[in-house]
ZADO-22344 format. One record per residue (C-alpha): residue in one letter; x, y, z. Coordinates in steps of 0.5 Angstrom, whole numbers, plus 500, padded with zeros to 3 digits. Last residue first. Example, Ala and Ser with C-alpha at 12.3 -4.5 7.8 and 13.67 -1.06 7.14 Angstrom:
2
<r r="S" u="527" v="498" w="514"/>
<r r="A" u="525" v="491" w="516"/>
//
This chain:
522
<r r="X" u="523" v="430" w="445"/>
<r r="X" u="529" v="428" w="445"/>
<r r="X" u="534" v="427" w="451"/>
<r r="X" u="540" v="430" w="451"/>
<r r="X" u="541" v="429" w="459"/>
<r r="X" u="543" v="437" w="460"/>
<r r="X" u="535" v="437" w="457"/>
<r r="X" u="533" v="432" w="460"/>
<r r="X" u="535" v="436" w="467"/>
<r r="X" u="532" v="442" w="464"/>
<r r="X" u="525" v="440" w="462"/>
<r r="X" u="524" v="437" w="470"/>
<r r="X" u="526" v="445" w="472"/>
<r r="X" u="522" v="448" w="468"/>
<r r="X" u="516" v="442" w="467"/>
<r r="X" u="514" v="439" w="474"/>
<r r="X" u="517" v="445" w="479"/>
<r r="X" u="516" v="451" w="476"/>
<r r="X" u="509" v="450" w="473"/>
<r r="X" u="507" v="448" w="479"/>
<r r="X" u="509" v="454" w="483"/>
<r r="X" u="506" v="459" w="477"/>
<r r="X" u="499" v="455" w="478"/>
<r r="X" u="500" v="455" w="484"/>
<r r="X" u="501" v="463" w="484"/>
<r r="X" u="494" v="464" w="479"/>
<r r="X" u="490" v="459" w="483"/>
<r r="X" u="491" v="464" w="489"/>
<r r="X" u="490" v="470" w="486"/>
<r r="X" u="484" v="468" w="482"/>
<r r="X" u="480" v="465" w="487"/>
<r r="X" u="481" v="458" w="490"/>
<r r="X" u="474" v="454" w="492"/>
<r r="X" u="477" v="448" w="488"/>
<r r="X" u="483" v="449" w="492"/>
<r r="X" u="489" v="445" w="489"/>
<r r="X" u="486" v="445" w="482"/>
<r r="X" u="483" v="439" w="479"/>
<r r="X" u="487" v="437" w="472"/>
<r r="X" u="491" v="439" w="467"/>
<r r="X" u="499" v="442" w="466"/>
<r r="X" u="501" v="438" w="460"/>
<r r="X" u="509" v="438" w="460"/>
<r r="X" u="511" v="438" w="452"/>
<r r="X" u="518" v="437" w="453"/>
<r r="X" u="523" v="440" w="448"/>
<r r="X" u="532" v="439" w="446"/>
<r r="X" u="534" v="443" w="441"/>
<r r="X" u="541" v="443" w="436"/>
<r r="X" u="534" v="444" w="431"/>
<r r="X" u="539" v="439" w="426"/>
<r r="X" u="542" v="435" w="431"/>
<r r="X" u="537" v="432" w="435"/>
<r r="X" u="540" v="431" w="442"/>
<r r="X" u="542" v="425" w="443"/>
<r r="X" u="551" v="424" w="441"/>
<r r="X" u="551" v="431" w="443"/>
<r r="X" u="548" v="431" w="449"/>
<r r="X" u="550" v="423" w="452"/>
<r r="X" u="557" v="428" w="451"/>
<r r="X" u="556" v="434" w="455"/>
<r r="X" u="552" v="429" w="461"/>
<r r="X" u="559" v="426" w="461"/>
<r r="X" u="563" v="432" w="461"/>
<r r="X" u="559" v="435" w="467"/>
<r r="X" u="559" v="429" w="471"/>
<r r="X" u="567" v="429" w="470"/>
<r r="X" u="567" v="436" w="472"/>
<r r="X" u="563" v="435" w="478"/>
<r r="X" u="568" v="429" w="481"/>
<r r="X" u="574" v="433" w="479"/>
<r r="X" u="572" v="438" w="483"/>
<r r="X" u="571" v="445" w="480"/>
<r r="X" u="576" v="451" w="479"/>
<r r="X" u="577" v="450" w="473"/>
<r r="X" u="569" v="450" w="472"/>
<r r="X" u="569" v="457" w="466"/>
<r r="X" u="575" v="456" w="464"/>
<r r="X" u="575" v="449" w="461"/>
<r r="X" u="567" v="450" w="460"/>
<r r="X" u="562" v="444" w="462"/>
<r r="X" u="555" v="445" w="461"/>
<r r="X" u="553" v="446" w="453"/>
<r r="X" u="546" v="447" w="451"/>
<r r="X" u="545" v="449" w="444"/>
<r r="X" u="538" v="449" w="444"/>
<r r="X" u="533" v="448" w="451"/>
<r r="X" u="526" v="448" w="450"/>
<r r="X" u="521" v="449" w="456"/>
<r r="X" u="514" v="447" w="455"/>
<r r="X" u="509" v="448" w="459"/>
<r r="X" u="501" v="446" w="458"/>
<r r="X" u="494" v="448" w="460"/>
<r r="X" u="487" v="445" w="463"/>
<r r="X" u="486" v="448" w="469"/>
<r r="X" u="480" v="445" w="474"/>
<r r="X" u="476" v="449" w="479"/>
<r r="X" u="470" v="450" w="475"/>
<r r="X" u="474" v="454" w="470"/>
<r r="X" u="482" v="455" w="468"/>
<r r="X" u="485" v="456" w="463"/>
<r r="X" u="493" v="455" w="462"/>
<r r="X" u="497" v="457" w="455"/>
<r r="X" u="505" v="455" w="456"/>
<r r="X" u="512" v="457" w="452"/>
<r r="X" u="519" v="457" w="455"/>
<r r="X" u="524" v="459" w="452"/>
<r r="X" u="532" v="458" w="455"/>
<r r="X" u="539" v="459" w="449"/>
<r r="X" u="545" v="455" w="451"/>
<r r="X" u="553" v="457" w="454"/>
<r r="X" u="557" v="455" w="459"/>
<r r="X" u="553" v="451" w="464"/>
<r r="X" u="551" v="450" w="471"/>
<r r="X" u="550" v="445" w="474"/>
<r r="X" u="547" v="442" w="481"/>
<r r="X" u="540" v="442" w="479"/>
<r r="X" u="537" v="446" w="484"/>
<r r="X" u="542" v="452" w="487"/>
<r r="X" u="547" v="452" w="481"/>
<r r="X" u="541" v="452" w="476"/>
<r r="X" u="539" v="459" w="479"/>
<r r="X" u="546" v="461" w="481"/>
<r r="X" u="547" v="459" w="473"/>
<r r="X" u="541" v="463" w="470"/>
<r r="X" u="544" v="468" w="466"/>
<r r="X" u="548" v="463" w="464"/>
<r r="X" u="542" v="460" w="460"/>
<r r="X" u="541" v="467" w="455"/>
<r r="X" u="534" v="468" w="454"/>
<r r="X" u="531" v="467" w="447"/>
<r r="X" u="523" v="466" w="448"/>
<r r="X" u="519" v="468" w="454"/>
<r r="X" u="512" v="466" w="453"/>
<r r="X" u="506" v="465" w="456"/>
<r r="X" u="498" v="466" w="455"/>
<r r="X" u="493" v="466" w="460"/>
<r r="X" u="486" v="465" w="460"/>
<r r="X" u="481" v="466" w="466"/>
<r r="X" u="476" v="463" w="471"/>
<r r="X" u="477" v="462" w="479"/>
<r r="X" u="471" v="460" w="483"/>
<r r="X" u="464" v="458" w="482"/>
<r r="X" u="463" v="466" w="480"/>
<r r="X" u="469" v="469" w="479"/>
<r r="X" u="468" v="475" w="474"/>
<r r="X" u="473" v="474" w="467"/>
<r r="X" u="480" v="475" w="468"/>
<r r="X" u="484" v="475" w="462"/>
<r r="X" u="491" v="475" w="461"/>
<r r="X" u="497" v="476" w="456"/>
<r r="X" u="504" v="475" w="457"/>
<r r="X" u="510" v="476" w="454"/>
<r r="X" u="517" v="475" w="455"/>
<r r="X" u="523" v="477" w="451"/>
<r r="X" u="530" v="475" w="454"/>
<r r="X" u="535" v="478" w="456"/>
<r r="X" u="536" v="482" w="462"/>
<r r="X" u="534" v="475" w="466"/>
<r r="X" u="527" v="476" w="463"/>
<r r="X" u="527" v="481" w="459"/>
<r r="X" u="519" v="485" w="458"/>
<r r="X" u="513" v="485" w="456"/>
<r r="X" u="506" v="485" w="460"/>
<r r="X" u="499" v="485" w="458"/>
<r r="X" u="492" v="484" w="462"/>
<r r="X" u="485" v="484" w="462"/>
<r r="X" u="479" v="484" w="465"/>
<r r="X" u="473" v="482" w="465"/>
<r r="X" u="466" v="484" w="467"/>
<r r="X" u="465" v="487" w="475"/>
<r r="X" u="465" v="481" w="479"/>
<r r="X" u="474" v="480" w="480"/>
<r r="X" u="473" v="482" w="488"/>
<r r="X" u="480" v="485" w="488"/>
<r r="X" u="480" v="489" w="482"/>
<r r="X" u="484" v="490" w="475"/>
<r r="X" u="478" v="494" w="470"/>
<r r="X" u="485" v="494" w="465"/>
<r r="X" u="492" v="492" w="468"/>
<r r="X" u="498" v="494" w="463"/>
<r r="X" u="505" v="492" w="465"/>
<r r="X" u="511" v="494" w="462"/>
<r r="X" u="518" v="491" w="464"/>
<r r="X" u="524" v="493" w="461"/>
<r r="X" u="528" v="488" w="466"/>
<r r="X" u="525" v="482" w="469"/>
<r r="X" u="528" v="478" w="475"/>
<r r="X" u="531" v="472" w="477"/>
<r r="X" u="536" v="474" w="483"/>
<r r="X" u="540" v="467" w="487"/>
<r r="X" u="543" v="464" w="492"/>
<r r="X" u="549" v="460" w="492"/>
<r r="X" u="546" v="456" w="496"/>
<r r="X" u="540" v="456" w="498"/>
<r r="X" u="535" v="460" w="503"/>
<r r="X" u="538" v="467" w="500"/>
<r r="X" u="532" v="466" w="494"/>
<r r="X" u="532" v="473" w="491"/>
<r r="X" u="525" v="475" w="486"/>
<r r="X" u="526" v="480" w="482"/>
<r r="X" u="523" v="487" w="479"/>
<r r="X" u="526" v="492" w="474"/>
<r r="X" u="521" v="497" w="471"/>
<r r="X" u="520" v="501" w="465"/>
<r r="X" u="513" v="503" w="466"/>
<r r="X" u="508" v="501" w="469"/>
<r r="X" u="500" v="501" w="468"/>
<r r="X" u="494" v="500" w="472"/>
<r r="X" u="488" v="503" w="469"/>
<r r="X" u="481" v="502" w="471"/>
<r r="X" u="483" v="501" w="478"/>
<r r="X" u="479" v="498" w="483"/>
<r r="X" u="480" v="495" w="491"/>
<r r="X" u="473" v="494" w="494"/>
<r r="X" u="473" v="492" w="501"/>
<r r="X" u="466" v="491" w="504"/>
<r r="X" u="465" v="483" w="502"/>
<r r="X" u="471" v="482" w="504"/>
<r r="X" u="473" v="476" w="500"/>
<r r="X" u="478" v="479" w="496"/>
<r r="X" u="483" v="481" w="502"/>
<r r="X" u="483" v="474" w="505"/>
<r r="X" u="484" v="470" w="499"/>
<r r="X" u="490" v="475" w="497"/>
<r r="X" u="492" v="473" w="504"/>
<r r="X" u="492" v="466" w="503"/>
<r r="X" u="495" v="466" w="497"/>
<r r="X" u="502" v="470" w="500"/>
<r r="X" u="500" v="464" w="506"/>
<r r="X" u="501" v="458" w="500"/>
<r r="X" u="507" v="462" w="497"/>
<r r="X" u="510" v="462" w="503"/>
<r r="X" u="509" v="454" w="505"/>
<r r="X" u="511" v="453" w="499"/>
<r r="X" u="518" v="456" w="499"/>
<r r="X" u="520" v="453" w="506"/>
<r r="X" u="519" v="456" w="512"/>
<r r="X" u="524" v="455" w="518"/>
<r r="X" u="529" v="460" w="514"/>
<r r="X" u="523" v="465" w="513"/>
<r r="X" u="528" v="470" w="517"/>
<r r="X" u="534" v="468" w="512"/>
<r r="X" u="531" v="472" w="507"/>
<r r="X" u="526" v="470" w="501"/>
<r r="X" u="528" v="477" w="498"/>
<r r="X" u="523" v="480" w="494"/>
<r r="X" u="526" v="485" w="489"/>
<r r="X" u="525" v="493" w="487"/>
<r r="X" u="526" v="497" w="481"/>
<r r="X" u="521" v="502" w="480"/>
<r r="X" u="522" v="507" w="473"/>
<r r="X" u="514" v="510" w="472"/>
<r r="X" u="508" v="507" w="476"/>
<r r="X" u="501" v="509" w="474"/>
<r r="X" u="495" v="508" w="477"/>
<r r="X" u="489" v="510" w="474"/>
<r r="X" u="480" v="511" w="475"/>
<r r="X" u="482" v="509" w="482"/>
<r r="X" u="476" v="507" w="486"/>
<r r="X" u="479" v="505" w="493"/>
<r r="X" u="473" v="503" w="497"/>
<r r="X" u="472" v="502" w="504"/>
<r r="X" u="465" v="500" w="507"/>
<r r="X" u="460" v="500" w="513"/>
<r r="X" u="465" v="505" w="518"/>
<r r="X" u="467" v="509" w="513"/>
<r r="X" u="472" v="511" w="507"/>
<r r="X" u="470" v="512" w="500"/>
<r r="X" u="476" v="513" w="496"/>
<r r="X" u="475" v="516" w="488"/>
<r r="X" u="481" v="517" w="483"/>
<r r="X" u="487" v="520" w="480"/>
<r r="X" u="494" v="516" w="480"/>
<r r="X" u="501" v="518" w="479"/>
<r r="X" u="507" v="513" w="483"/>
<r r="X" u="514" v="515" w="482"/>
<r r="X" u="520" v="509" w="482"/>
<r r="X" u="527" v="507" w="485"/>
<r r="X" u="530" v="503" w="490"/>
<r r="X" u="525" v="499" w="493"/>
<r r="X" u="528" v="492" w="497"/>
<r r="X" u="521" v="488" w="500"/>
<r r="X" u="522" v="482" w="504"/>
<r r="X" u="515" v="485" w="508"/>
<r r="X" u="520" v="488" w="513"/>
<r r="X" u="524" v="492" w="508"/>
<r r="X" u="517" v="495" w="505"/>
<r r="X" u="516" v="500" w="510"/>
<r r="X" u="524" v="502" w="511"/>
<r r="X" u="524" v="502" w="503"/>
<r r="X" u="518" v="507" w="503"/>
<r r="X" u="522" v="513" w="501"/>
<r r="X" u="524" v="509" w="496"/>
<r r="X" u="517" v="509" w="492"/>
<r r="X" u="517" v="517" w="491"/>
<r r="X" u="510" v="519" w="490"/>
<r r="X" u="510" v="525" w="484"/>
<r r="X" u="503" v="526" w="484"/>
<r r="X" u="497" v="524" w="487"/>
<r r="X" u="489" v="526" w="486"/>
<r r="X" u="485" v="523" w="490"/>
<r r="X" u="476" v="525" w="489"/>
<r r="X" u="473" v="524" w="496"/>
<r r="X" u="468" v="520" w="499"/>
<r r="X" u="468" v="521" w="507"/>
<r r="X" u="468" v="518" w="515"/>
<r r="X" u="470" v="519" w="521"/>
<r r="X" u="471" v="514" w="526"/>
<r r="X" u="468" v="510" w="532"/>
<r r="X" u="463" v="514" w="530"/>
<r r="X" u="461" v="519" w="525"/>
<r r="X" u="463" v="526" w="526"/>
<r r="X" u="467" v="528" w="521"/>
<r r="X" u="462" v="526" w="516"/>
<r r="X" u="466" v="527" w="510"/>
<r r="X" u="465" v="531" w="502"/>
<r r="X" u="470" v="531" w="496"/>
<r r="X" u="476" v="535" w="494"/>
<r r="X" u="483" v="531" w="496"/>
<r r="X" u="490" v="533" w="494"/>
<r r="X" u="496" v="531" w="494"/>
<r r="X" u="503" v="533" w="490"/>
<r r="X" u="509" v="528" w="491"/>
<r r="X" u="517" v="531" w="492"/>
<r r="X" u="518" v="532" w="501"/>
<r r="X" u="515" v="525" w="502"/>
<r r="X" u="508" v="528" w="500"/>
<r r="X" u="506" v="535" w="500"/>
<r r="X" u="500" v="537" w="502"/>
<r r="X" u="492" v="539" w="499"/>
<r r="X" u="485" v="538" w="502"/>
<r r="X" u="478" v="540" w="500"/>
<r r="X" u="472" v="537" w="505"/>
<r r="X" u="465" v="540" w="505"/>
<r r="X" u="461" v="537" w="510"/>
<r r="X" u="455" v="534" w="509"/>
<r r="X" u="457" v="527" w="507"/>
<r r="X" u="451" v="521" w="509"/>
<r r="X" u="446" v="526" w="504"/>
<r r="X" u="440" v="524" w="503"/>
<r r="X" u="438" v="519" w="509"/>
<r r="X" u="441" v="524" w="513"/>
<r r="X" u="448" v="527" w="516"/>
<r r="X" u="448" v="532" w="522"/>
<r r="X" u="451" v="539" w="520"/>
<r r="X" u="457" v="541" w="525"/>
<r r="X" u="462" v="539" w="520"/>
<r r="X" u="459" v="545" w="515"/>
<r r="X" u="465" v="546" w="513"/>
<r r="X" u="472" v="543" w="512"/>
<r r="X" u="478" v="547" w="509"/>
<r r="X" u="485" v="543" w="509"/>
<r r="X" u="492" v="546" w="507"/>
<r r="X" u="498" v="540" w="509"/>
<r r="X" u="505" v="543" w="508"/>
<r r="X" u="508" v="537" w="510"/>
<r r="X" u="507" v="529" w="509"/>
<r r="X" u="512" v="526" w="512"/>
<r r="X" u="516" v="520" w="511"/>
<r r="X" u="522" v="520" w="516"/>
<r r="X" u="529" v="517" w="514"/>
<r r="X" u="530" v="510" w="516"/>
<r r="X" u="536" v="510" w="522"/>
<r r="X" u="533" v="507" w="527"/>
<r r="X" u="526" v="506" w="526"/>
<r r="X" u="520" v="506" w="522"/>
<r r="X" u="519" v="513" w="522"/>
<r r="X" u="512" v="517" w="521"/>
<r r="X" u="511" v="524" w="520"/>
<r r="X" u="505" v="528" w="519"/>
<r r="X" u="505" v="536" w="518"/>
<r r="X" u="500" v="541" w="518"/>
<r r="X" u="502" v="549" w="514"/>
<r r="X" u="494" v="551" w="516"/>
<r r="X" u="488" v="547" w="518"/>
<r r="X" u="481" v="550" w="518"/>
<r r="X" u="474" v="548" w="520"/>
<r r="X" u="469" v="551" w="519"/>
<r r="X" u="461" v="550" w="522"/>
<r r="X" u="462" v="548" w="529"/>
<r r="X" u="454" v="548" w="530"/>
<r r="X" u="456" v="548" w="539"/>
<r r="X" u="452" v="541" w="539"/>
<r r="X" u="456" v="538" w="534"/>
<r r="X" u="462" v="541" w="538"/>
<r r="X" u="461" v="535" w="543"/>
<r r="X" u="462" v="530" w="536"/>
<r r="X" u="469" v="532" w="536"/>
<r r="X" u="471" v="531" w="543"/>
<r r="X" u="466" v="524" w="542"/>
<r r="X" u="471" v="522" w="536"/>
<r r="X" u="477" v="520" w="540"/>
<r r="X" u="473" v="517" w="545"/>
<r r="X" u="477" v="511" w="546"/>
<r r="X" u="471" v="506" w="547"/>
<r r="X" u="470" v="505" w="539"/>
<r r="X" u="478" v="504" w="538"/>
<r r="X" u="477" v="499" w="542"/>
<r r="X" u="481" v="499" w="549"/>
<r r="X" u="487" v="493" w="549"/>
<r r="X" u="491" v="497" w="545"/>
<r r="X" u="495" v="492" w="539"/>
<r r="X" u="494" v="496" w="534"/>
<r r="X" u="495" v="502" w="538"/>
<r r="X" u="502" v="500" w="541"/>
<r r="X" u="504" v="497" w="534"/>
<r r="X" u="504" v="505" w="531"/>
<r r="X" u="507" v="507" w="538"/>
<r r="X" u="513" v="502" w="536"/>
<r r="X" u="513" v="504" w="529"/>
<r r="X" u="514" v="511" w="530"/>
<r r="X" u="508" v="516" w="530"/>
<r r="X" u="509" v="524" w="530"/>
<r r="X" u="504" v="530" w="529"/>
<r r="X" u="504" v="537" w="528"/>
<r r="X" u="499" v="542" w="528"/>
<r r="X" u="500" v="549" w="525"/>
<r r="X" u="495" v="552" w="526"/>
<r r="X" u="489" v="550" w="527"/>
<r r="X" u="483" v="555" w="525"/>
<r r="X" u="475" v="554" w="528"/>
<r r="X" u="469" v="557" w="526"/>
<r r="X" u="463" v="557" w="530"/>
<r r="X" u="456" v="557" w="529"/>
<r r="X" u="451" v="559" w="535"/>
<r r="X" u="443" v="561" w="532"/>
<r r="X" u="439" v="567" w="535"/>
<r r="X" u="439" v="570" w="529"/>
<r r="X" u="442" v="576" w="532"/>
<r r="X" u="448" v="570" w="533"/>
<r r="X" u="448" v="567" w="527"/>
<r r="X" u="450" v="574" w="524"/>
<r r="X" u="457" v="575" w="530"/>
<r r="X" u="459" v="567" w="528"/>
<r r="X" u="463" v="566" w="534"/>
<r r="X" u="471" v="565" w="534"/>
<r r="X" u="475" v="559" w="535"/>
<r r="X" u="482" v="559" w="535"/>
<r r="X" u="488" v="554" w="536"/>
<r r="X" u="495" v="555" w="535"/>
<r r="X" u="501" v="551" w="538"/>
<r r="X" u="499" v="545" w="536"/>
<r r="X" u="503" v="538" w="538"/>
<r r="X" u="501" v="532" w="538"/>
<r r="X" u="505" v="524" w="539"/>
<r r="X" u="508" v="528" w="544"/>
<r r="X" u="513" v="524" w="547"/>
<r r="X" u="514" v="525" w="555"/>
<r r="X" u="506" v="522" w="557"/>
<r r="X" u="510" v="516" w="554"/>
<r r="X" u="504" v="510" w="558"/>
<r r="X" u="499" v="512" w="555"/>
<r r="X" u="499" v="517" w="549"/>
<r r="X" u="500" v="524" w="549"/>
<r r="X" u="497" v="530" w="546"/>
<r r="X" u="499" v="536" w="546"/>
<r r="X" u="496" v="543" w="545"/>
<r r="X" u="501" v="550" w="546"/>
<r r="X" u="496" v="556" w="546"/>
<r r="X" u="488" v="556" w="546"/>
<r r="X" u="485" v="562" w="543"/>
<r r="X" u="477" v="563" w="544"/>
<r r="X" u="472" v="567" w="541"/>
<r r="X" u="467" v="572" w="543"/>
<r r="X" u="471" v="578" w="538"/>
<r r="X" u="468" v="583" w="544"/>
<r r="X" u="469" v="577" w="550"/>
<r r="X" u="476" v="575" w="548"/>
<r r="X" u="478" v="568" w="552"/>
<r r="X" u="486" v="566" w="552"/>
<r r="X" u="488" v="559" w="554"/>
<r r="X" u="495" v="557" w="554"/>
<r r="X" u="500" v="550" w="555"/>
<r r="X" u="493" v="546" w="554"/>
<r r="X" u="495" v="538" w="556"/>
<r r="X" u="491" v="533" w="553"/>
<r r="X" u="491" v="525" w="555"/>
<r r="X" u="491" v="518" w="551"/>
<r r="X" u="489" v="512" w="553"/>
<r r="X" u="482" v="512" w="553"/>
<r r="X" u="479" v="521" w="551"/>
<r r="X" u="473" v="523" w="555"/>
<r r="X" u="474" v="525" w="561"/>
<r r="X" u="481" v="527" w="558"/>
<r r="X" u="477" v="533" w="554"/>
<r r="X" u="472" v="535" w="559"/>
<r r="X" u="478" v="536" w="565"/>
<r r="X" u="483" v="539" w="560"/>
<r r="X" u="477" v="544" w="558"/>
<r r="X" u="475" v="546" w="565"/>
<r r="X" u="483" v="547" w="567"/>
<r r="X" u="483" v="551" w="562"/>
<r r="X" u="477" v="556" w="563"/>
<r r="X" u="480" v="556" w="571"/>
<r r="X" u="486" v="559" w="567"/>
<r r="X" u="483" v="564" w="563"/>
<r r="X" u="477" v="566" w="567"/>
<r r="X" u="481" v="571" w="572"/>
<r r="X" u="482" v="574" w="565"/>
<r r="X" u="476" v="574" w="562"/>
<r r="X" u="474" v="577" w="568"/>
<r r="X" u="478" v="583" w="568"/>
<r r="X" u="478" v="584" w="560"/>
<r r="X" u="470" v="585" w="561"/>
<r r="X" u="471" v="589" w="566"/>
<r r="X" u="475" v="594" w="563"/>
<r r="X" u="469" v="594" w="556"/>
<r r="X" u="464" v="595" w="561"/>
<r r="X" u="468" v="601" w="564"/>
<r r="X" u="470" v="603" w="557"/>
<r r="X" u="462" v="603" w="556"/>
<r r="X" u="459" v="606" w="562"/>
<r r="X" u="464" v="612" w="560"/>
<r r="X" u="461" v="612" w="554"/>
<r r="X" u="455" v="612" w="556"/>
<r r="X" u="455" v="616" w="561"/>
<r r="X" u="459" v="621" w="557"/>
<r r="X" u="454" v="621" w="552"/>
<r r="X" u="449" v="624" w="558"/>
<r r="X" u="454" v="629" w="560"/>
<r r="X" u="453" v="632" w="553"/>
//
């Protein structure tokens, strides 16, 4: 008897002893992981508000995290206020360490300026040390890691609303396990969040969280219900404005340091509306020159030989989209309503068969549009077809347009434009033909309030049209041949296909419409 109560005694008194040193160890044990983690970390610095050590459960709580980003040591751009780790007690009698460790809770929260701040940080991301506080555990066989109700916020500024992704659920194991030959994933990644408050996303696949200078993974992408206004602050600084429109796709992304792959098996846009304003910021920049770096930039993109953008299927429906010049006077919208566009093997890199294209539409809310392309795999530069027709659109629509070009507008008249264009071997061989019918420019009502000198010019050219126009059709057609070297023989799809369309605009449409004001035949 005396003896059992030896060894109990002894084993309370073990236990006792145990929970003092564990908690004269506490603060000593804080400062040491502080110290460790900020003497690898450039630029950013760990707080640790708590620091709790279990000796029975061999695990380790840390309370109240954050991280902050130099110089603002106010701001958290972390916040975790529950950080477990726990031994496992089997691999231990194997004489093996793994650990799991669960955060709970962690919120993080970036603004443009700091997003700026650490795009444009002097030190290289591979010299902040952020992965080599995660590769440390690597040594300590971290086996699960698990995150519990994560959030991530951006704001863009002022009075934007926040993007958000909330409610995030994520499980990764084996993340300690070094990746091989056969396997450059070895941990087991699921995911699950709530994006922009509505959308549903989820990532199943495999990651090595531990690569350097980040980490790296190949998963499944589901997304659901992805409101596009939401990146209207976004959007805004690229002359975007997006008011409507929810995004679906499913896919595969692989993200690491040799290869960046988008592989989406579909895309689907529903309701978006949305225009591109050429603003009075770009006033010192002409039209030209911003359709010349829009193509640059397309250029840059499909060039990189490690970045794969893909959709097998990319469809939109019922979009409204325009186009607002505010560099001219007055300014004016030309857009497509009703439109529906489907995108089959779309990709930036353009070697992986053919693809095809097919959009219908208002164009200008009323006339139909009609558009079929295909992409055949660039190898001596761009190489497509393209078939264009837009047929029966009321001319008033276009009076701003016309104001601000020609000078006119007009009371009533039908506009259709038809034009095929191939291009291969850095050449384009194709045609435009505008057709104007019933074309009248001056309306008593319409222009009273005009100059006398403006409604005489338009008068007369009403005139010299009715007495030159071909009566019987009540029409006025050009045929434009659009033949010849393209600008940049070199040039990619992308960019052959926005000069083509640049060109077509300023040597057959606007051209057409000056003949047909003047009447003359075809």
């Amino acid at each position: 008897m005396r003896r059992w109560t030896w060894i109990v005694g002894g084993s309370v008194l073990a236990l006792l002893l145990a929970y003092v040193v564990a908690f004269l160890a506490d603060e000593p044990l804080r400062r040491l992981v502080e110290r460790e983690v900020n003497a690898r970390l450039e630029g950013y610095t760990m707080r640790v508000g708590r620091l709790d050590l279990h000796p029975i459960s061999f695990s380790l709580g840390l309370r109240d995290v954050v991280i902050l980003q130099h110089p603002d040591l106010e701001r958290p751009i972390i916040r975790l206020p529950r950080l477990s780790a726990s031994l496992h007690w089997a691999a231990l009698l194997r004489g093996r360490v793994a650990a799991d460790v669960e955060l709970d809770g962690p919120a993080a929260h970036l603004d443009r300026a700091r997003l700026i701040q650490v795009l444009d940080d002097p030190v290289p991301v591979t010299e902040q040390g952020r992965q080599e506080v995660f590769r440390a555990l690597q040594s300590r066989r971290l086996h699960e890691l698990v995150v519990r109700n994560g959030s991530l916020t951006y704001v863009e500024g002022g009075e934007a609303r926040p993007l958000t992704l909330s409610r995030v659920e994520a499980v990764a194991t084996e993340v300690g396990k070094a990746p091989s030959a056969a396997d450059l994933y070895p941990s087991r990644v699921r995911v699950t969040g709530v994006v922009f408050d509505e959308g549903r996303l989820r990532v199943d696949g495999r990651a090595d969280l531990l690569s350097v200078p980040h980490a790296a993974f190949k998963a499944d992408v589901a997304l659901d219900r992805i409101g596009l206004d939401h990146l209207a602050p976004v959007a805004a600084r690229y002359g975007l404005t997006v008011t409507a429109g929810r995004v679906r796709a499913n896919g595969q992304l692989e993200y690491a340091p040799h290869s960046k792959i988008v592989d989406m098996e579909e895309i689907r846009v529903d309701d978006l509306e949305a225009d591109y304003a050429y603003g009075a910021r770009a006033a010192a920049t002409s039209v030209k020159d911003v359709v010349r770096r829009t193509a640059e930039g397309v250029k840059d993109v499909s060039s990189r030989p490690g970045v794969v953008l893909k959709a097998r299927r990319l469809a939109v429906h019922g979009a409204t989209v325009g186009f607002v010049n505010e560099q001219v006077t007055p300014r004016y919208r030309v857009f497509l309503a009703d439109t529906n566009l489907v995108f089959e093997n779309f990709t930036n890199q353009f070697t992986d068969g053919t693809a095809t294209a097919r959009l219908t539409g208002r164009f200008m809310g009323s006339g139909a549009i009609s558009v079929s392309a295909a992409f055949r795999p660039e190898t001596k530069g761009a190489d497509f077809d393209l078939d264009a027709r837009i047929e029966d659109t009321d001319v008033r629509t276009m009076n701003d347009l016309l104001r601000a070009h020609a000078r006119v507008d007009v009371v009533s008249g039908i506009f259709s434009v038809f034009a095929e264009a191939r291009v291969m071997h850095g050449r384009v061989e194709g045609y435009v033909k505008p057709l104007f019918r019933d074309l009248r420019l001056y309306g008593a009502k319409q222009d009273a309030e005009k100059s006398f000198g403006q409604k005489f010019k338009e008068q007369a050219a009403d005139v010299i049209a009715k007495v030159l126009r071909n009566r019987p059709r009540q029409d006025v057609a050009t045929v434009v041949p659009i033949t010849g070297p393209l600008d940049d023989p070199r040039a990619n799809t992308w960019a052959a296909l926005i000069g083509l369309i640049r060109n077509a605009f300023d040597k057959a449409i606007l051209p057409g419409f000056e003949r047909a004001r003047l009447g003359f035949p075809r």
